[in-house]
C-alpha positions in Angstrom: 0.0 0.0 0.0 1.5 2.9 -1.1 1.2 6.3 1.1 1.9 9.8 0.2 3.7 12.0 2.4 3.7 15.9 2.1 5.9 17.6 4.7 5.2 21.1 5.9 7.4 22.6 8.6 7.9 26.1 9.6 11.5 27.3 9.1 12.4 28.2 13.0 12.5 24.7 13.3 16.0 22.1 13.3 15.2 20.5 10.0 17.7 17.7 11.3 15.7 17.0 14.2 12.9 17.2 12.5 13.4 15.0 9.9 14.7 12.1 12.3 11.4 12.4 14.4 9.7 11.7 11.2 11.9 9.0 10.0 11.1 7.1 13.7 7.2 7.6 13.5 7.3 6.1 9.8 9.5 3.4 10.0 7.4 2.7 13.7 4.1 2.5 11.7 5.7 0.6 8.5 6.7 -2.1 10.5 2.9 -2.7 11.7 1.4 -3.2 8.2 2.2 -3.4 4.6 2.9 0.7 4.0 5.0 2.0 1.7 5.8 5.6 2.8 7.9 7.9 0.6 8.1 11.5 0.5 6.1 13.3 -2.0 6.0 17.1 -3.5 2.5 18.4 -4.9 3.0 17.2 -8.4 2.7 13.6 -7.4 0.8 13.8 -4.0 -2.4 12.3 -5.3 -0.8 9.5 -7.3 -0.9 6.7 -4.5 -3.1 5.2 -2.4 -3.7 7.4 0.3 -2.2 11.0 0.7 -0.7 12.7 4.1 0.0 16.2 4.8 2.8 15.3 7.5 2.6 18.6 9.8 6.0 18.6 11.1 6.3 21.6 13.5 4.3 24.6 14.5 3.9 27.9 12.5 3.2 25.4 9.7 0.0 26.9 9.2 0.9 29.8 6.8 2.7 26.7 4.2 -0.8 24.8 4.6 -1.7 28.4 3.4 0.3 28.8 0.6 -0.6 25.3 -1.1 -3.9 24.9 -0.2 -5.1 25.7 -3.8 -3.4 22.6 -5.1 -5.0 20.8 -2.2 -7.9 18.3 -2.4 -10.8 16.8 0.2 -10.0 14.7 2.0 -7.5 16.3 4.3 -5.7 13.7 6.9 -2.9 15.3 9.1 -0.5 13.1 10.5 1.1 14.5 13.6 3.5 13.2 16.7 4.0 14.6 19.9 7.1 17.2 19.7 7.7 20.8 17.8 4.0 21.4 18.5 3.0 19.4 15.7 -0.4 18.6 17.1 -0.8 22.2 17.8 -0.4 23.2 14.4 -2.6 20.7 13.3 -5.4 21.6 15.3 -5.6 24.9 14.0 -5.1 23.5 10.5 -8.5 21.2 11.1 -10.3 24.1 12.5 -9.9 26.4 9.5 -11.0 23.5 7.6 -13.9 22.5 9.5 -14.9 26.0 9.3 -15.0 25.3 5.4 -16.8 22.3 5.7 -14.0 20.2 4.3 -13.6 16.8 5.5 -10.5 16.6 7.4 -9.1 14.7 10.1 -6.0 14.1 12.4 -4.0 11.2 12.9 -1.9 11.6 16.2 -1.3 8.9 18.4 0.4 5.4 18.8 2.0 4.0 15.7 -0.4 0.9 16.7 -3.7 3.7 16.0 -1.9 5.2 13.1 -1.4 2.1 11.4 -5.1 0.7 12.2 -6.7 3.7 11.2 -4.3 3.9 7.7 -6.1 0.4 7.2 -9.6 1.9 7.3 -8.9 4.8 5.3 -7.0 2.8 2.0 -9.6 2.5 -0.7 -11.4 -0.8 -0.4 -10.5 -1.1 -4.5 -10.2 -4.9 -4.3 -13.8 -4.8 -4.6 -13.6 -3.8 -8.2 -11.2 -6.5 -9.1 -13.7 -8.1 -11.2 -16.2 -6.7 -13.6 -19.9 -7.2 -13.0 -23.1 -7.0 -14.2 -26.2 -5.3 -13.3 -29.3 -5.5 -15.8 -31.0 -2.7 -16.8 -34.7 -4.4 -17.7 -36.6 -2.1 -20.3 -34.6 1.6 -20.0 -35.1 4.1 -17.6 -38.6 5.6 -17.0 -39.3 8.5 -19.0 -39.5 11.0 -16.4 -36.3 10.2 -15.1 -34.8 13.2 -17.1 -31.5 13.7 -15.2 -30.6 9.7 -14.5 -29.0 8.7 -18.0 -26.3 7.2 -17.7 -22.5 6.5 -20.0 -22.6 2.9 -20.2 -18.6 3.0 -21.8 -17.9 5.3 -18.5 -19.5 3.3 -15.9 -17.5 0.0 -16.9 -13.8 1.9 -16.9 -14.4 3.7 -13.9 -16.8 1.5 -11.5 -16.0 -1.6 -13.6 -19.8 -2.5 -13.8 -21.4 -3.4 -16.8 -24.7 -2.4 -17.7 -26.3 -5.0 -19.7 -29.8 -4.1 -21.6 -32.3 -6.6 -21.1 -36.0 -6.4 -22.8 -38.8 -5.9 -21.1 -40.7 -9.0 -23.5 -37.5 -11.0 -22.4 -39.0 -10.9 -18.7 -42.7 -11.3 -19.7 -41.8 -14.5 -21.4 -40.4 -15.8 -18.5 -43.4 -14.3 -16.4 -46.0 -16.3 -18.5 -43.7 -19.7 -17.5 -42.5 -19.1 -14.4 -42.9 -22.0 -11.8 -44.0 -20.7 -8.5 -44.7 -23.9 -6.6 -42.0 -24.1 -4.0 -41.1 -20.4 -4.3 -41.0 -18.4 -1.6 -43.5 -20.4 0.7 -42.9 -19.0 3.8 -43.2 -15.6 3.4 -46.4 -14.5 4.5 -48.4 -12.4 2.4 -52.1 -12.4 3.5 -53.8 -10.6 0.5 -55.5 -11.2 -2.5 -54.0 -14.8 -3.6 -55.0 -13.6 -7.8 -52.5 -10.5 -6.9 -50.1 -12.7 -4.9 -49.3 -15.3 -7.5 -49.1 -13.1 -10.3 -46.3 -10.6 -8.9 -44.6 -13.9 -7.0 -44.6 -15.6 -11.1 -42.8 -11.8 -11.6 -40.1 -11.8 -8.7 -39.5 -15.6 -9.9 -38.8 -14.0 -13.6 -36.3 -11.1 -12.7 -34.6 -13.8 -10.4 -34.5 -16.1 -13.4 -33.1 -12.8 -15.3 -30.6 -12.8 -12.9 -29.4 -15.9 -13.0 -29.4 -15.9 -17.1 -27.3 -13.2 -17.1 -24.9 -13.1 -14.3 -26.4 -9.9 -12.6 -25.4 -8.8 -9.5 -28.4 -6.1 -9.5 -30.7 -4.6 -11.9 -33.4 -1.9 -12.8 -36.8 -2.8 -13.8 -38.9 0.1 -15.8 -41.5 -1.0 -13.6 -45.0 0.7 -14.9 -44.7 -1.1 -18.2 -46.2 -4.0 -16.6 -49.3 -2.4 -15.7 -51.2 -2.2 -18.6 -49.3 -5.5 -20.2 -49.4 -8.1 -17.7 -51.7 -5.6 -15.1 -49.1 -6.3 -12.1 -46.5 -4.2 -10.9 -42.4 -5.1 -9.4 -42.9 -4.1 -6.0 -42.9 -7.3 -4.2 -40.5 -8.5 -6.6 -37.9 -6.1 -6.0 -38.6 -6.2 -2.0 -38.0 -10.2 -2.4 -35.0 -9.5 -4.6 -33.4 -7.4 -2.4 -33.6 -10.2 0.1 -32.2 -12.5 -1.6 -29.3 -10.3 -2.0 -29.6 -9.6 -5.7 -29.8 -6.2 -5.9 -33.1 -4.1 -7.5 -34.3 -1.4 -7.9 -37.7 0.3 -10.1 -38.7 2.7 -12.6 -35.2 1.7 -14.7 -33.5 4.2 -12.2 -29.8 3.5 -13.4 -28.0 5.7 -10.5 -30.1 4.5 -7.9 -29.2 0.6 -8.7 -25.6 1.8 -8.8 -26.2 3.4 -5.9 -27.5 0.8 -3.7 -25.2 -1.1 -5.5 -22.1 0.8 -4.0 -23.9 1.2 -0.5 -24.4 -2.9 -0.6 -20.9 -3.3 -1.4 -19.7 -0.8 1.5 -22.4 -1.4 4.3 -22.9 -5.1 3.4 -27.0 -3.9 4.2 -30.2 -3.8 2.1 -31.1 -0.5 0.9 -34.3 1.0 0.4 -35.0 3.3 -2.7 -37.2 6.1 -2.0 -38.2 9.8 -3.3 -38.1 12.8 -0.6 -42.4 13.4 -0.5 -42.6 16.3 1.7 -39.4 18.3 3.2 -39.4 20.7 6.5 -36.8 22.9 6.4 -36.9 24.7 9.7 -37.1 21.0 11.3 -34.3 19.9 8.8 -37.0 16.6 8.1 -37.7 14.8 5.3 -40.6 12.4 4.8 -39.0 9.2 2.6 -41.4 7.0 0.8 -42.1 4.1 -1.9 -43.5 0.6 -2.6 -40.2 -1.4 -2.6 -38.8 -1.7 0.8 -36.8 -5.1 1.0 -38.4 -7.2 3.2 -35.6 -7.8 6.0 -35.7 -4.0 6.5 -39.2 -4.0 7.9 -39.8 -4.5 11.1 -43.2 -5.9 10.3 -45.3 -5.0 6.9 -48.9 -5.0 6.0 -49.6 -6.0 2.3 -50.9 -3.7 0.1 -51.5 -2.8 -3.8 -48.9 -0.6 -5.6 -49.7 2.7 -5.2 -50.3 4.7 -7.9 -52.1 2.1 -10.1 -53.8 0.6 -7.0 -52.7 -3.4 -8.5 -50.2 -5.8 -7.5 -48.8 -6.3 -4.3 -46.5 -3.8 -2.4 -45.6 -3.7 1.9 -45.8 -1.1 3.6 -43.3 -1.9 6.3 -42.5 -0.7 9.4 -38.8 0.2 9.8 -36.8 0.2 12.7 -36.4 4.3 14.3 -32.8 4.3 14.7 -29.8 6.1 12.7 -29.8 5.5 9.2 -27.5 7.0 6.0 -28.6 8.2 3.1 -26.5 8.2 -0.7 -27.1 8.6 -4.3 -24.4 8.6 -6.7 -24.8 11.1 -9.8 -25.0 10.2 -13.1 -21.6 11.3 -13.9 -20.5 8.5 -11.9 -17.8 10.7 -9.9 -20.3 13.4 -7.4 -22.4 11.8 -5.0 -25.0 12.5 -1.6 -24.2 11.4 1.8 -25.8 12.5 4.9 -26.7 10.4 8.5 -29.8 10.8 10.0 -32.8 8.9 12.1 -35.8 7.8 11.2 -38.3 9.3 13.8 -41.7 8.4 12.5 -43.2 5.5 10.6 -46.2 7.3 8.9 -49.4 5.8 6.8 -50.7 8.6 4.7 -53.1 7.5 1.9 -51.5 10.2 -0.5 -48.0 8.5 -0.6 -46.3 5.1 -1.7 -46.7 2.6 0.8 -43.7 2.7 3.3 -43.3 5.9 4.8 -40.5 7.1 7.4 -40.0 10.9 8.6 -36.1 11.3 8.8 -34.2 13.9 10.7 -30.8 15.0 9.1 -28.8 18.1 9.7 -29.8 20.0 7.1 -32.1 19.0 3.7 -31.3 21.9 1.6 -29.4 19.8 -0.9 -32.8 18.1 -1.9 -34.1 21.7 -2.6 -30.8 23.4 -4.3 -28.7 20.7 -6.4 -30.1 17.0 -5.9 -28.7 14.1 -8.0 -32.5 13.1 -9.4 -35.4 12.1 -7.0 -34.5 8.6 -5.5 -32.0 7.9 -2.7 -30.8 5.2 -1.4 -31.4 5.0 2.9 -29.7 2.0 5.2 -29.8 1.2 8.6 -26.3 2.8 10.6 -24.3 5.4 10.6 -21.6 5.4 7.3 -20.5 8.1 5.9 -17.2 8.2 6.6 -16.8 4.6 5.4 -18.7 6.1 2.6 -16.7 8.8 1.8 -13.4 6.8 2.1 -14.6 4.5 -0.9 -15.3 6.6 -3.2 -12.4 8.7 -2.9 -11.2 6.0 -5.4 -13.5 7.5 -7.9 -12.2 11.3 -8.0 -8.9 11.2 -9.1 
């Protein structure tokens, strides 16, 4: 793992003292983990793995000054405990806090420096293969800002979007064998409604399998008027098994929740902001296609908009949560942690609905990457924003 390291020092300071300090807390943290430290100037700072402003002294401040231009987010300053290093570097985090830059200090034993190095490194290994995610029937045709560069999206996430047709699944809809599928998950409704969208959920899992997805789209409300029964319970069983789905052909949000699954190792639900308070900082979060091992418990209703199918409303737990959404140029994203504080069942809404507090909402009213986001269970965004640091350089 190689490791960047850009010195700063003020010039009141015995370089030669200085510079065998640093040579100790290296070679210390080296010898706990596969690093490879070497000293870098701004020209190739960002060309490694992971890259360290080293603050070596106080009165460093006015050099962090000087190149912060040529400086990117995020910021980690590595510190020890002489030449007011730490100081230095406090004041350095607090100008950058100020600026809402992510930023952070790493001071301590070599044993906490070398841990923490560990959890920062891109996780890049998880891109070692290519994989597939189906996109079943295009996006929906509202979804004006989700397109997508399929020739992008492979070289820099390494997924491949595969197009699949929409009269590919209904074929396998008309056959599907539901017999042993998915007995013992309780759905007390309208058996009609039940069968038909369990002969669906069977058919994108069969898609799956076909082509070697790890995830896919479906442009859902074709299905109404030509096989009158919609993907909700299919994607909330999908989801379950692990095979990642998501509806209306919503390219970003399957990466999206692709990405998150990857990072979290969670299911994620895929829902639309409905209603936004912005002197409580709340949003109200809602669709049809919660996975079913995020719901607490779940009633079983139609879809709603069309008033068919089948579609939960579930009950999620009210406990911390993240929210993300990549953009469609593959690079920007949305990350904010929150709590859900309300389970609500409004008969103007999609079926699950959760009220979430986050810090501030404005980004849903000023510059949002399309409508749906992607919501898990736990707090994550710094294991987030670690990941896709990979992406931005």
């Amino acid at each position: 793992m190689n490791i960047a390291i850009l010195p700063i020092k003020s010039s009141l300071h015995d370089g030669n003292v200085i510079n065998t300090e640093t040579k100790k807390l290296m070679t210390d943290i080296e010898a706990l983990g596969e690093f490879n430290f070497h000293i870098s100037d701004i020209s190739d700072f960002y060309k490694t793995d992971l890259s360290l402003i080293l603050v070596q002294s106080g009165g460093s401040e006015g050099y962090f000054l000087e190149m912060e231009k040529e400086l990117k987010e995020p910021y980690y300053l590595l510190t020890y405990g002489s030449n007011n290093s730490l100081a230095a570097s406090m004041e350095i985090l607090s100008y950058l806090q100020d600026k809402n830059k992510r930023a952070e200090i790493l001071h301590g034993s070599a044993n906490y420096i070398s841990k923490r190095l560990i959890e920062l490194l891109p996780k890049k290994q998880n891109f070692a293969k290519t994989v597939n995610l189906g996109v079943v029937g295009k996006p929906s045709d509202w979804l004006i800002a989700s397109n997508v560069d399929y020739a992008e999206c492979l070289n820099l996430l390494n997924i491949n979007l595969i197009d699949i047709s929409i009269e590919e699944l209904i074929s396998l809809y008309k056959t599907a064998d539901i017999s042993e599928y998915e007995k013992n998950t309780k759905l007390d409704f309208n058996q009609s409604e039940v069968t038909e969208a369990k002969k669906l959920s069977k058919a994108l899992e069969t898609i799956g399998e076909k082509y070697q997805l790890e995830g896919l789209t479906l442009r859902c409300f074709d299905l109404l008027g030509k096989i009158h029964t919609t993907g909700c319970l299919g994607l909330s069983l999908l989801n379950k098994n692990k095979l990642i789905g998501t509806c209306e052909g919503d390219i970003p949000a399957m990466l999206s929740m692709y990405l998150l699954n990857k990072i979290t190792n969670q299911p994620g639900f895929q829902a639309n902001p409905s209603r936004i308070d912005t002197e409580k900082n709340e949003i109200i979060f809602a669709h049809c296609t919660l996975p079913l091992d995020m719901a607490d418990s779940y009633e079983v209703l139609t879809h709603y908009e069309s008033g068919i199918g089948v579609a939960l409303r579930g009950k999620m737990k009210e406990t911390d949560i993240t929210i993300f959404k990549i953009s469609k140029n593959l690079k920007d994203y949305y990350v904010a942690e929150g709590k859900i504080t309300e389970n609500l069942s409004e008969k103007n809404l999609c079926r699950t609905q959760i009220r979430i507090k986050l810090d501030d909402v404005m980004y849903f009213l000023t510059k949002p990457f399309g409508n749906h986001h992607i919501i898990v269970y736990g707090l994550h965004k710094d294991k987030i924003n670690n990941y896709m640091q990979q992406f931005k350089k």
